[in-house]
KOLTIRO-271971 format. One line per 3 residues: number of its first residue (from 0); for each residue x negated, y, z of N, C-alpha, C, O. Coordinates in pm, whole numbers, plus 32768, in hexadecimal, padded with zeros to 4 digits. Layout:
N
NUM	X/Y/Z/X/Y/Z/X/Y/Z/X/Y/Z  ... .
This chain:
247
0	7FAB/7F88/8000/8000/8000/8000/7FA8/807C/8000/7F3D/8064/8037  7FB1/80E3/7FDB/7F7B/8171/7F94/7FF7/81C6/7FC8/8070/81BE/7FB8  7F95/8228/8018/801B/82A3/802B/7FCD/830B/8047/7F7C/830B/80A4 .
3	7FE5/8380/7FE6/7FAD/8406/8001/7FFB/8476/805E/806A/8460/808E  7FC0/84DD/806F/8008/8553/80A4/8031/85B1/805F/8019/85B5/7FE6  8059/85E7/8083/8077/865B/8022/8046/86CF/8088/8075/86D8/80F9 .
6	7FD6/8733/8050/7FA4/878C/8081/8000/8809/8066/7FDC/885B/80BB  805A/8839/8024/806E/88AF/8018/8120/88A5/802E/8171/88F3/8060  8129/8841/7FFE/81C5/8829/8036/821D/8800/80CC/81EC/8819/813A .
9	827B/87D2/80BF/82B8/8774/8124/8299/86EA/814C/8297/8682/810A  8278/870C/81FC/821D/86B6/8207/826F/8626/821D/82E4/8623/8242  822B/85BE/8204/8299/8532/8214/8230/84E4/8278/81C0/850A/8299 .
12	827C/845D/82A4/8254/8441/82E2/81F3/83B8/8298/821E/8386/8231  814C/8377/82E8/810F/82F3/82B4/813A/82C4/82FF/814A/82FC/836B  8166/8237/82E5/8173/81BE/8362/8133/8155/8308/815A/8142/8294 .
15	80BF/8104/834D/8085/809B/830B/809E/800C/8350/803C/7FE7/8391  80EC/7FCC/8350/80F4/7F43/8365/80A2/7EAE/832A/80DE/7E6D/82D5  8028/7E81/8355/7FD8/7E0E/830E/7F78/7E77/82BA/7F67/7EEA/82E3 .
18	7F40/7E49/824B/7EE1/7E83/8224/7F06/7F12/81EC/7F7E/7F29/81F8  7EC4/7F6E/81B8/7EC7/7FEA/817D/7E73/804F/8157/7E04/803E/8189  7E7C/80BB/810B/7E34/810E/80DA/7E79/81A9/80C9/7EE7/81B3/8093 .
21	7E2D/8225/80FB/7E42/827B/80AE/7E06/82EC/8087/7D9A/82F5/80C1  7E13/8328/8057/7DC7/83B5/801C/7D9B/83F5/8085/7D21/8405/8085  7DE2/842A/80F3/7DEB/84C8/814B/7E35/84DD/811A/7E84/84AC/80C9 .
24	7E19/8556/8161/7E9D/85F8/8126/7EB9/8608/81C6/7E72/85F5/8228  7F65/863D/81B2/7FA6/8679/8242/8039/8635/8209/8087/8637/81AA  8017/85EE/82A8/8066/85B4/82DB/80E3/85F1/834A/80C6/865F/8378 .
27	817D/85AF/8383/8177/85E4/83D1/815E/8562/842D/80FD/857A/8475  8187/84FD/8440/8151/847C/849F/811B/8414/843F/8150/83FD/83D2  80B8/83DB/8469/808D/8371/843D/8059/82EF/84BC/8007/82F8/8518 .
30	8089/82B0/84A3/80AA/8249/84E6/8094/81B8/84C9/80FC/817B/84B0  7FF7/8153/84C6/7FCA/810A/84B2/7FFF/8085/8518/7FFF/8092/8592  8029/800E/84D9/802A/7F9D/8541/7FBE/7F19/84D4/7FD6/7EA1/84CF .
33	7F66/7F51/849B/7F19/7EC4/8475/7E9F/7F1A/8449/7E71/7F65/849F  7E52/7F19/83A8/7DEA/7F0D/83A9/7E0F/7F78/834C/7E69/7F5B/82FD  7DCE/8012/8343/7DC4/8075/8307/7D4D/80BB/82D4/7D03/80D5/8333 .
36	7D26/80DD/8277/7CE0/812F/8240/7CFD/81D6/81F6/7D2B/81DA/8184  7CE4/8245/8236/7CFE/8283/8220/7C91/8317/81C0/7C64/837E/81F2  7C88/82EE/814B/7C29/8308/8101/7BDE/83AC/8101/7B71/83C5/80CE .
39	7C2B/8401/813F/7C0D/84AA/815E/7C40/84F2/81C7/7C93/84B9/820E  7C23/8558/81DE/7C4D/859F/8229/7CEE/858B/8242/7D35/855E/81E8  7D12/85A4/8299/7D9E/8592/82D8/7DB8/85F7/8359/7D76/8619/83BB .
42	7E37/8614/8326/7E9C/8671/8383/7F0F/8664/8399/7F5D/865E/8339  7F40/865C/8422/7FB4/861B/842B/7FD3/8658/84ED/7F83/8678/8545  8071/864F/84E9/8082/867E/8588/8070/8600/85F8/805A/85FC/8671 .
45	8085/85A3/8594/806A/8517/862B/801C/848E/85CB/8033/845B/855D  7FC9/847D/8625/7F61/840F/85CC/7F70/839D/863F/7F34/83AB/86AA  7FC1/832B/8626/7FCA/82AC/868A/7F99/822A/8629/7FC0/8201/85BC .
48	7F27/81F8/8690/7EAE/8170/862F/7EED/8120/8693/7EE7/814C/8706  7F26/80B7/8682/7F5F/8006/86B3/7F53/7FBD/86A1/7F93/7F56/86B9  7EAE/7FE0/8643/7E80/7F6B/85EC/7DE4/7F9E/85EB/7DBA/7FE3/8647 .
51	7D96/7F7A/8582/7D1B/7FC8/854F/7D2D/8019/84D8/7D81/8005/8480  7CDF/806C/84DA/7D08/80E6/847E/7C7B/8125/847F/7C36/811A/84E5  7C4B/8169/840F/7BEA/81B2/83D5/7C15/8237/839B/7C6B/8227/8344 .
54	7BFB/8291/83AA/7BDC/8321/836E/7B7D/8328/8363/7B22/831F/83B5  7B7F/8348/82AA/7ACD/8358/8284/7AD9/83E4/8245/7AD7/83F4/81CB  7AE7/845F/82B3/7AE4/84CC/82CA/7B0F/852A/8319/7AF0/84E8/837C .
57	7B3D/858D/8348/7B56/85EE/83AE/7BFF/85D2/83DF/7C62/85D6/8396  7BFA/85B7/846A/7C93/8595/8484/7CB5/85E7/84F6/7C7C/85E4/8563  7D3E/864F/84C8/7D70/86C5/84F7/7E01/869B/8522/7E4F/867F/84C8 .
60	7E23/8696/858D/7E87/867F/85C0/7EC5/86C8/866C/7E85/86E4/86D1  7F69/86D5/8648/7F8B/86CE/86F9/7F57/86A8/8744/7F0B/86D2/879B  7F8F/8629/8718/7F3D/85B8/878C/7F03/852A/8761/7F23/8507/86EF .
63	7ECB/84ED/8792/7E9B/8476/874B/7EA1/841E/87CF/7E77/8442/883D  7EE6/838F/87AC/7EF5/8350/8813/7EAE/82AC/87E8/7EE6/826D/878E  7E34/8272/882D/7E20/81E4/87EC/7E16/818F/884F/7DD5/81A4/88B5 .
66	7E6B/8108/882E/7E4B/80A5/8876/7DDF/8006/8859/7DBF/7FA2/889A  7DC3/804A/87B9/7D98/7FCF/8789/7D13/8004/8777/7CD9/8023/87DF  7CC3/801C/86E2/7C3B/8058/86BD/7C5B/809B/8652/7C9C/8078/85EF .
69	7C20/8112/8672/7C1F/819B/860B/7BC8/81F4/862B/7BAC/8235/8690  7B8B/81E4/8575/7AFC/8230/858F/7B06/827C/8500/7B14/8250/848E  7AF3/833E/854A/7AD6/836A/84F1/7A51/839F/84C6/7A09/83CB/8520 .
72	7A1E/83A4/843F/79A0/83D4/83F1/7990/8445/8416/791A/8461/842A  79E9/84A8/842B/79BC/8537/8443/79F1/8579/84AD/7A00/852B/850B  7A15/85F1/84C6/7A2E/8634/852F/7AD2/85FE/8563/7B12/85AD/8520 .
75	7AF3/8624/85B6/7B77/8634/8603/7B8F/8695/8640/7B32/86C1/8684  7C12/86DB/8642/7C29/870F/8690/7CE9/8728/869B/7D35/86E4/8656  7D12/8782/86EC/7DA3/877F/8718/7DBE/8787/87A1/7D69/87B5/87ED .
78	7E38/875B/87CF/7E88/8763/886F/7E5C/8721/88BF/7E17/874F/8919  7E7A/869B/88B2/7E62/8643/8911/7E41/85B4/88BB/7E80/8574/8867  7DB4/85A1/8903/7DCE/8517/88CB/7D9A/8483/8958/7D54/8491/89BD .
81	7DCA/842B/8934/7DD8/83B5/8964/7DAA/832A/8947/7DC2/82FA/88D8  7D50/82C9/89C6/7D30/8288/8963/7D3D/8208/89E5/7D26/8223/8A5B  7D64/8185/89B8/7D82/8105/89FE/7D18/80B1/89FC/7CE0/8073/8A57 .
84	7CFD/80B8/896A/7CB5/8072/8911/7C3C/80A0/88F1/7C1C/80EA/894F  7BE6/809F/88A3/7B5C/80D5/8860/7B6C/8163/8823/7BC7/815B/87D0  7B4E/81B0/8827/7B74/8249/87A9/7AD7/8270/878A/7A95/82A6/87E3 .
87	7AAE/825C/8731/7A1A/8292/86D7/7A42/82FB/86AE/7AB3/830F/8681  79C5/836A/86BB/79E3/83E7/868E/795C/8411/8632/78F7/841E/8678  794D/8423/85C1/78C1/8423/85A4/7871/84BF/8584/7809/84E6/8550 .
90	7909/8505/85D7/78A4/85B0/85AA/78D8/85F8/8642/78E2/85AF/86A4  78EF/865F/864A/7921/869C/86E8/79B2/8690/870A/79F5/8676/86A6  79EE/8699/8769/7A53/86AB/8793/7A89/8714/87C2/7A49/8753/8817 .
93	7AF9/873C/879E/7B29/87E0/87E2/7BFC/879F/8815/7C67/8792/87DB  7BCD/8790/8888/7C9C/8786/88B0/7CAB/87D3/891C/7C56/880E/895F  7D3B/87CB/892B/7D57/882C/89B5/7D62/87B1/8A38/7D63/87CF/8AAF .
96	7D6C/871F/8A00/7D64/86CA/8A74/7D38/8668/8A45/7D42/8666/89CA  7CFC/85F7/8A81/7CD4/859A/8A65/7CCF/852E/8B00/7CAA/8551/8B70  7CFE/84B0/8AD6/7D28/8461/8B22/7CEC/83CA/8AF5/7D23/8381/8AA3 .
99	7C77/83AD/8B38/7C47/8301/8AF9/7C68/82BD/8B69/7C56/82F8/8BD4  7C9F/822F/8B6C/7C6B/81CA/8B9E/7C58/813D/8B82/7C66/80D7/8BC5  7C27/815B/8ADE/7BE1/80F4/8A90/7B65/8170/8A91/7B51/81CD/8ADF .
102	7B23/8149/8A1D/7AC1/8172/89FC/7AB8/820A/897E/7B02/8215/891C  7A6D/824F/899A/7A62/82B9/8958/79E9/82F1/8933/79BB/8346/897F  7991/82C9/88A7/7926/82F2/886B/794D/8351/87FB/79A4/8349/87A4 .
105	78D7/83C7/8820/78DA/8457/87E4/7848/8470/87C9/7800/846F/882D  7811/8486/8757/77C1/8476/8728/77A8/8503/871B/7736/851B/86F1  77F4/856E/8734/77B8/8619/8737/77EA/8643/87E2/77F3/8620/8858 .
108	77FD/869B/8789/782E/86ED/8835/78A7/86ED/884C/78F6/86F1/87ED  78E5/86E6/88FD/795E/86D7/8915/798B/8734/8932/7946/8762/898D  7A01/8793/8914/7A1F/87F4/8966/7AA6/87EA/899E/7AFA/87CD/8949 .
111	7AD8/87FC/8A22/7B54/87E4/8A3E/7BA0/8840/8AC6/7B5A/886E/8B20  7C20/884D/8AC3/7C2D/8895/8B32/7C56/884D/8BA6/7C5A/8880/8C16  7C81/87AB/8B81/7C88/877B/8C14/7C61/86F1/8BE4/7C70/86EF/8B6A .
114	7C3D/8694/8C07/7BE9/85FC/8BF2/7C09/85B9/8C64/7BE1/85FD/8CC2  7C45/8548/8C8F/7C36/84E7/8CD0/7C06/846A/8C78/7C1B/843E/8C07  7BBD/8449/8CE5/7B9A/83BF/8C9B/7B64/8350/8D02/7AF5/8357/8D36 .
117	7BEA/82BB/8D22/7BF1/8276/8D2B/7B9C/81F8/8D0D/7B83/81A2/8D61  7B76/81F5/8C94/7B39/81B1/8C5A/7A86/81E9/8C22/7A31/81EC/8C7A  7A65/8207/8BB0/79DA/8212/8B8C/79C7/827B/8B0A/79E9/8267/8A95 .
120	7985/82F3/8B46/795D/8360/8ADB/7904/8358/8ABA/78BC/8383/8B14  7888/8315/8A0F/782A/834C/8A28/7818/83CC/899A/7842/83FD/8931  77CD/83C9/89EB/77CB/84A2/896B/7707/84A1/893D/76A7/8486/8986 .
123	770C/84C4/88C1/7691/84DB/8899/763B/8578/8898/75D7/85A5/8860  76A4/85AB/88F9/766F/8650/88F6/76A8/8649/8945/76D9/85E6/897C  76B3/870E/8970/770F/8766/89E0/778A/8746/89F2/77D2/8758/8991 .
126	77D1/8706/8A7F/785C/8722/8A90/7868/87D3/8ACB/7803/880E/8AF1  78F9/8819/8AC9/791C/8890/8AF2/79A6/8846/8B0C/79E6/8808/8AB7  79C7/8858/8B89/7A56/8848/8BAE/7A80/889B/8C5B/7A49/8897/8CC9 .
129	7AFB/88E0/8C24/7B32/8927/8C9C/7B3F/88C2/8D37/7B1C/88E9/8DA6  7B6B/885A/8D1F/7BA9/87E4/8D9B/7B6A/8792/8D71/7B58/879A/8CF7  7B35/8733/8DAC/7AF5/86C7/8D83/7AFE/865D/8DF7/7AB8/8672/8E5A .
132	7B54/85E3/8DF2/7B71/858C/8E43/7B63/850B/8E2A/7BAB/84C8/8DE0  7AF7/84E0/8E70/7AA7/843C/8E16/7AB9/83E1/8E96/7A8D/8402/8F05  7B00/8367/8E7C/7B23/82E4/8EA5/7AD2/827F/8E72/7ACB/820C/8E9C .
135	7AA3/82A5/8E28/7A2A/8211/8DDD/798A/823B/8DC4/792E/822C/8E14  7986/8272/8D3F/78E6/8288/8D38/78E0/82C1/8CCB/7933/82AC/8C73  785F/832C/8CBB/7846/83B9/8C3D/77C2/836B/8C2A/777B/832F/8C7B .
138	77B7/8381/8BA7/7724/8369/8B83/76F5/83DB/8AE9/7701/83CC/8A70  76B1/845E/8B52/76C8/84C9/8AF2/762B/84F6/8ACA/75EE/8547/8B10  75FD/84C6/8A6E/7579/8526/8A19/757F/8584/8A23/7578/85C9/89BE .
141	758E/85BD/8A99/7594/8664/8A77/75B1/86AD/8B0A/7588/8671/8B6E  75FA/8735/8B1C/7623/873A/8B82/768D/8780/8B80/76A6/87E0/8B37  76F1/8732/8BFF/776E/8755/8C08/77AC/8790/8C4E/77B8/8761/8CBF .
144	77E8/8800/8C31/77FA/88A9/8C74/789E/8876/8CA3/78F1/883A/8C5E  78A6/8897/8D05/7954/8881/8D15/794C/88DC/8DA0/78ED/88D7/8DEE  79D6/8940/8DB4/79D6/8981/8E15/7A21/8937/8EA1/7A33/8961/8F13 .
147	7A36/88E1/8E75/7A90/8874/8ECA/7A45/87F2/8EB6/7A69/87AC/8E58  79D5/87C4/8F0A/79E4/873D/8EEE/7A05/86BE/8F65/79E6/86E6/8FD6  7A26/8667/8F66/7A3C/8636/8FD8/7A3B/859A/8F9B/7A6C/8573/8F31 .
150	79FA/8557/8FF6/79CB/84C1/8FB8/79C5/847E/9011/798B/849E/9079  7A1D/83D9/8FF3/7A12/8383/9053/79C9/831D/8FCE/79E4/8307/8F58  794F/82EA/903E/78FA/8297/8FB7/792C/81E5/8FD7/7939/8197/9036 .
153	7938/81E9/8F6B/7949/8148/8F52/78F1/810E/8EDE/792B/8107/8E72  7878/80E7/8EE1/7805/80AF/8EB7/778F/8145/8E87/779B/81B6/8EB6  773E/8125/8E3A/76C6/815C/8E2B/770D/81F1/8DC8/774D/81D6/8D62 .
156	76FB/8287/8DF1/770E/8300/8D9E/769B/832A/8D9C/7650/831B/8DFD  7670/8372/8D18/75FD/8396/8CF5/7609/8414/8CC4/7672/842C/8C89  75A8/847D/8CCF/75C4/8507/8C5A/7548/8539/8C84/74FA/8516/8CDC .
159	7549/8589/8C39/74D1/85E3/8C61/74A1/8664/8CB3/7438/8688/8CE6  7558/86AD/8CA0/755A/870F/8D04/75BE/8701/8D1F/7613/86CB/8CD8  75D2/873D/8DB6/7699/872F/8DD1/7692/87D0/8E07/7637/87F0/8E55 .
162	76F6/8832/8DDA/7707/88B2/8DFA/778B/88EF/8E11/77DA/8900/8DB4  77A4/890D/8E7B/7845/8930/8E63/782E/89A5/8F24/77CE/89B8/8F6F  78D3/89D8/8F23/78BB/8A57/8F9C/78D5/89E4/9008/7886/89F0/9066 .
165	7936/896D/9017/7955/88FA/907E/791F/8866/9020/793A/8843/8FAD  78D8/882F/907A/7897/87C1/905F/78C3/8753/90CC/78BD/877E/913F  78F3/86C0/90BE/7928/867B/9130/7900/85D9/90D5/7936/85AD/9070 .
168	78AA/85AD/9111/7896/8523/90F4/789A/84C9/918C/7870/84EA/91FB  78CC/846A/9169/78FC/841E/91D9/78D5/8369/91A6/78B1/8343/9137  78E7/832B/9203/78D1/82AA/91CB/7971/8266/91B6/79CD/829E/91F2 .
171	7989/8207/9174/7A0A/81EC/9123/7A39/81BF/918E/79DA/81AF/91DB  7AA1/819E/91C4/7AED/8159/91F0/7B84/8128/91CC/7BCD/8187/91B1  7BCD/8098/91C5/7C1D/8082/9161/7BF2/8078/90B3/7B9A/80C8/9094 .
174	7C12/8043/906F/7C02/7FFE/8FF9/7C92/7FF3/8FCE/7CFC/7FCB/8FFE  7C5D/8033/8F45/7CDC/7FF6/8EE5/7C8E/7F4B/8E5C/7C20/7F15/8E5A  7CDD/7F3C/8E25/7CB6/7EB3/8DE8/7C3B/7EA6/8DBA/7BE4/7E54/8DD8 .
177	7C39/7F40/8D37/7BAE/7F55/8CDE/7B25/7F41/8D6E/7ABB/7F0A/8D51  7B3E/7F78/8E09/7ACF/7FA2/8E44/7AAA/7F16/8E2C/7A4F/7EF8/8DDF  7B0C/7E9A/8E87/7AE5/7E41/8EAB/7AD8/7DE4/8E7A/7ACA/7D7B/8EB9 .
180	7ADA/7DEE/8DCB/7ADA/7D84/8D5A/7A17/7DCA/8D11/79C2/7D81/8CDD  7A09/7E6D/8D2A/797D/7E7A/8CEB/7937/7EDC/8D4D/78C6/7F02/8D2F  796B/7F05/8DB7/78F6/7F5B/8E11/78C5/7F69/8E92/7882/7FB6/8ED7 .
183	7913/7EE8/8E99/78C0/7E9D/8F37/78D5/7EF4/8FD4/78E1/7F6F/8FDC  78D5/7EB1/9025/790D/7EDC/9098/78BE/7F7D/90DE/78F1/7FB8/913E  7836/7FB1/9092/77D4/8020/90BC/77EE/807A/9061/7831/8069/8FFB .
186	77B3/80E5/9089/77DD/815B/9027/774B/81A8/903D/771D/81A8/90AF  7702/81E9/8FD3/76C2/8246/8FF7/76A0/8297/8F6B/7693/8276/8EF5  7698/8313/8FB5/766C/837B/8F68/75DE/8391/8F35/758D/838A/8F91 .
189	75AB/83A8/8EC5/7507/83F0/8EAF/74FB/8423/8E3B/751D/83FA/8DCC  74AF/84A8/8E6D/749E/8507/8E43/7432/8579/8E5A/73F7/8579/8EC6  7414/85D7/8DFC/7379/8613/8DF1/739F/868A/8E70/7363/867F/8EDB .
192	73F4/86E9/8E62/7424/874E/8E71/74D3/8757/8EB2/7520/8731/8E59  750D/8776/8F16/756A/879B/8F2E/757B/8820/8F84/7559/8839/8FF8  759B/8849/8F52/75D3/88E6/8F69/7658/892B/8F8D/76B3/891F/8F3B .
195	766F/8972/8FFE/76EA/898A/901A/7700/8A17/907A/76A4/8A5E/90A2  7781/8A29/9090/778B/8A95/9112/777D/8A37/91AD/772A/8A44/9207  7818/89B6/919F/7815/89A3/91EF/780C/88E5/91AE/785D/88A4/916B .
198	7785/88C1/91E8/7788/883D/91A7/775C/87CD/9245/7717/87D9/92AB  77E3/8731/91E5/77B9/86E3/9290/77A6/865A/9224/77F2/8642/91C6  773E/8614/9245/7730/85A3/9212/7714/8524/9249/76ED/8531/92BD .
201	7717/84A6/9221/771C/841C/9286/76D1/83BC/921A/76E7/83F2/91AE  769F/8370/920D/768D/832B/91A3/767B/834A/9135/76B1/832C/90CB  75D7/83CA/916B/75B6/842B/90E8/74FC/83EE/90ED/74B9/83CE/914F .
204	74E1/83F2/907C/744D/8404/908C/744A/8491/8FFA/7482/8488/8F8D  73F7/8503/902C/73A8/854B/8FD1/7333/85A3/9004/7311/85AC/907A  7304/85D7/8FAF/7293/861C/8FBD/729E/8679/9012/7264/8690/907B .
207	730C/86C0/8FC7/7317/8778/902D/738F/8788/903C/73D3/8766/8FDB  73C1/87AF/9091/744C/87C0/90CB/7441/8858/90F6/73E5/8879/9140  749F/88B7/90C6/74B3/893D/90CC/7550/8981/90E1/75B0/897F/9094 .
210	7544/89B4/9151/75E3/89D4/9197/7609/8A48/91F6/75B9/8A57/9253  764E/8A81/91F4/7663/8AF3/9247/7670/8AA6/92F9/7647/8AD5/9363  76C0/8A15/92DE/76F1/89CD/9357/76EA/8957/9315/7733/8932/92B9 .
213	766E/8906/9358/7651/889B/9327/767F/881C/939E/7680/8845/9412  769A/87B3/9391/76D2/8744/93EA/7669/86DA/938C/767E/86CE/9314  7600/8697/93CA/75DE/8612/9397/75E7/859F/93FE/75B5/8596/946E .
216	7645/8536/93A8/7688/84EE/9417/7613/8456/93F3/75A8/8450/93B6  7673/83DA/9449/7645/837A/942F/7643/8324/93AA/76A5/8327/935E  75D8/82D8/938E/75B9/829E/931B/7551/8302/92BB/751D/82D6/9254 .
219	7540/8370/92E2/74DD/83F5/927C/745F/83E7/9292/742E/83CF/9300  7424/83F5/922A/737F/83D2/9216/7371/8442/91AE/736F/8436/9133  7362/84F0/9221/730F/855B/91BD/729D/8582/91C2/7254/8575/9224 .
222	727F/85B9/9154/71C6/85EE/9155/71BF/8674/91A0/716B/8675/91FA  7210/86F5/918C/71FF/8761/9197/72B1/87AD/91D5/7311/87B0/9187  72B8/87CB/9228/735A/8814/9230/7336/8897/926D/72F6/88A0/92D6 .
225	736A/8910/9219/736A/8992/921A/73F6/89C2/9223/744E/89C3/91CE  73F6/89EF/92AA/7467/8A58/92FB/7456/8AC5/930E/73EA/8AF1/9334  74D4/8B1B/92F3/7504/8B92/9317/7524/8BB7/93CC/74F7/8C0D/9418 .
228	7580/8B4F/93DB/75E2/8B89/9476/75CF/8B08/94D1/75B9/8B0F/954A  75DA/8A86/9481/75D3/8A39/94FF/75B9/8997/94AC/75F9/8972/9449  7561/8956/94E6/755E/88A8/94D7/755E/885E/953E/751A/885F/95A5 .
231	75A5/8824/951D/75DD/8793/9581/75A3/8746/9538/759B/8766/94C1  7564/86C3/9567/7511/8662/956C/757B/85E3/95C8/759B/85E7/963F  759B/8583/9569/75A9/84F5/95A0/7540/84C5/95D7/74E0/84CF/958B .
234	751F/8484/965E/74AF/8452/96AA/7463/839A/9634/7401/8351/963E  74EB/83A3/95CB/74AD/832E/957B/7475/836E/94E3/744F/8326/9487  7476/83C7/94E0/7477/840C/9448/73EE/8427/943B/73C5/8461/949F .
237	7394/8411/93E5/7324/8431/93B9/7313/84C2/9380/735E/84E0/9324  72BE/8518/93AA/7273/85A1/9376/71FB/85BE/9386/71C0/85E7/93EA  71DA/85AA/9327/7125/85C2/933B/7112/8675/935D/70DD/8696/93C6 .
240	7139/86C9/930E/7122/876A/934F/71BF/878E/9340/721D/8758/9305  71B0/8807/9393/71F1/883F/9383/71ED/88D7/93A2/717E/88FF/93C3  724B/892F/939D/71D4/89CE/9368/727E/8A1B/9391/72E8/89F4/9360 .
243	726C/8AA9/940C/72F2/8AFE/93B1/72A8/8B5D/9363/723F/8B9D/936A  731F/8B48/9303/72EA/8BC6/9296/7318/8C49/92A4/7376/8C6C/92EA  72E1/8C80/926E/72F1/8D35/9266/734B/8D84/9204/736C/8DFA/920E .
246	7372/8D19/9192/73D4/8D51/9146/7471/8D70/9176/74C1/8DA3/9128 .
């Protein structure tokens, strides 16, 4: 089956059932339950994968919701998107929400205004997100700016910088299925750099830790923590120096 869009007209709807093919264009729903190929760019107000599905180009949508595997070649962006299942992204991301608890690979940069994630982010550059609320695990090449972040770890998170004005890492407690089918009963954080106003961490190891009001709790193994107003020290938490600063 072959079905195009129509870019300049009235938009109709794709629904692909078993195998399929189509051009792009603009859509207004498209709606996959088997095996899709979608040969260009595409635009559409609701993108739902129930199957596997390919975009082999830029996919612009409301919202995008997947439970199966869908991977696009180029950028994304839109409202909200969602993912159960696998979602490949092979250029940046730009939504106003984003919600994983399958898996979510982004091969540019993420940008978002609120992110939970249940399940597994990893990003090949900079995340930027307003709220940022992680139940599973980030694995970000880069560093990830969020003015809100707050993290209960359930297996190994990695990045390179973590920066935001409230910083809250905690160790996981409770599990949903994905934790306890791929991220094991420990949680920990590491990282080069974390930076904050008011930052408290548990099951952190990094280099330098920087905070207006710093809390390093139990399970932390840091190199360097630089305060403004005040540090609290867990009697189990590792700090090799620590310094107040003058800024």
């Amino acid at each position: 089956m072959n079905i195009n869009g129509n870019p300049n007209g009235t938009r109709g709807d794709l629904k692909m059932t078993g195998n399929g093919q189509s051009g792009g264009g603009a859509f207004r729903n498209v709606k996959i339950m088997g095996d899709a190929i979608i040969h260009a760019d595409t635009e559409c107000e609701m993108f739902k994968c129930l199957g596997n599905s390919e975009v082999k180009g830029v996919l612009q949508a409301g919202s995008v919701s997947c439970t199966g595997t869908l991977k696009v070649a180029g950028s994304a962006s839109g409202g909200s998107f969602r993912t159960q299942g696998e979602l490949r992204i092979g250029g940046d991301l730009s939504a106003q929400s984003v919600s994983i608890s399958g898996v979510m690979s982004v091969d540019g940069r993420v940008s978002a205004e609120k992110a939970k994630i249940t399940g597994e982010l990893r990003a090949n550059a900079d995340c930027q997100m307003e709220e940022l609320v992680v139940r599973g695990m980030v694995d970000v090449n880069g560093m990830l700016n969020a003015e809100q972040a707050d993290f209960k770890l359930h297996g190994h998170s990695r990045l390179r910088e973590l920066v935001g004005s409230r910083i809250t890492v905690k160790k996981g407690s409770g599990m949903s299925l994905f934790g306890k089918l791929f991220m094991g009963p420990d949680g920990m954080l590491t990282a080069e750099t974390i930076e904050g106003d008011t930052v408290e961490l548990e099951n952190t190891k990094a280099a330098v830790v920087r905070g207006r009001s710093v809390t390093i709790g139990a399970g932390c193994s840091i190199g360097l923590v630089e305060y403004k107003d005040e540090l609290k020290q867990d009697p189990e938490a590792v700090v090799s120096q620590s310094a107040k600063a003058e800024w």
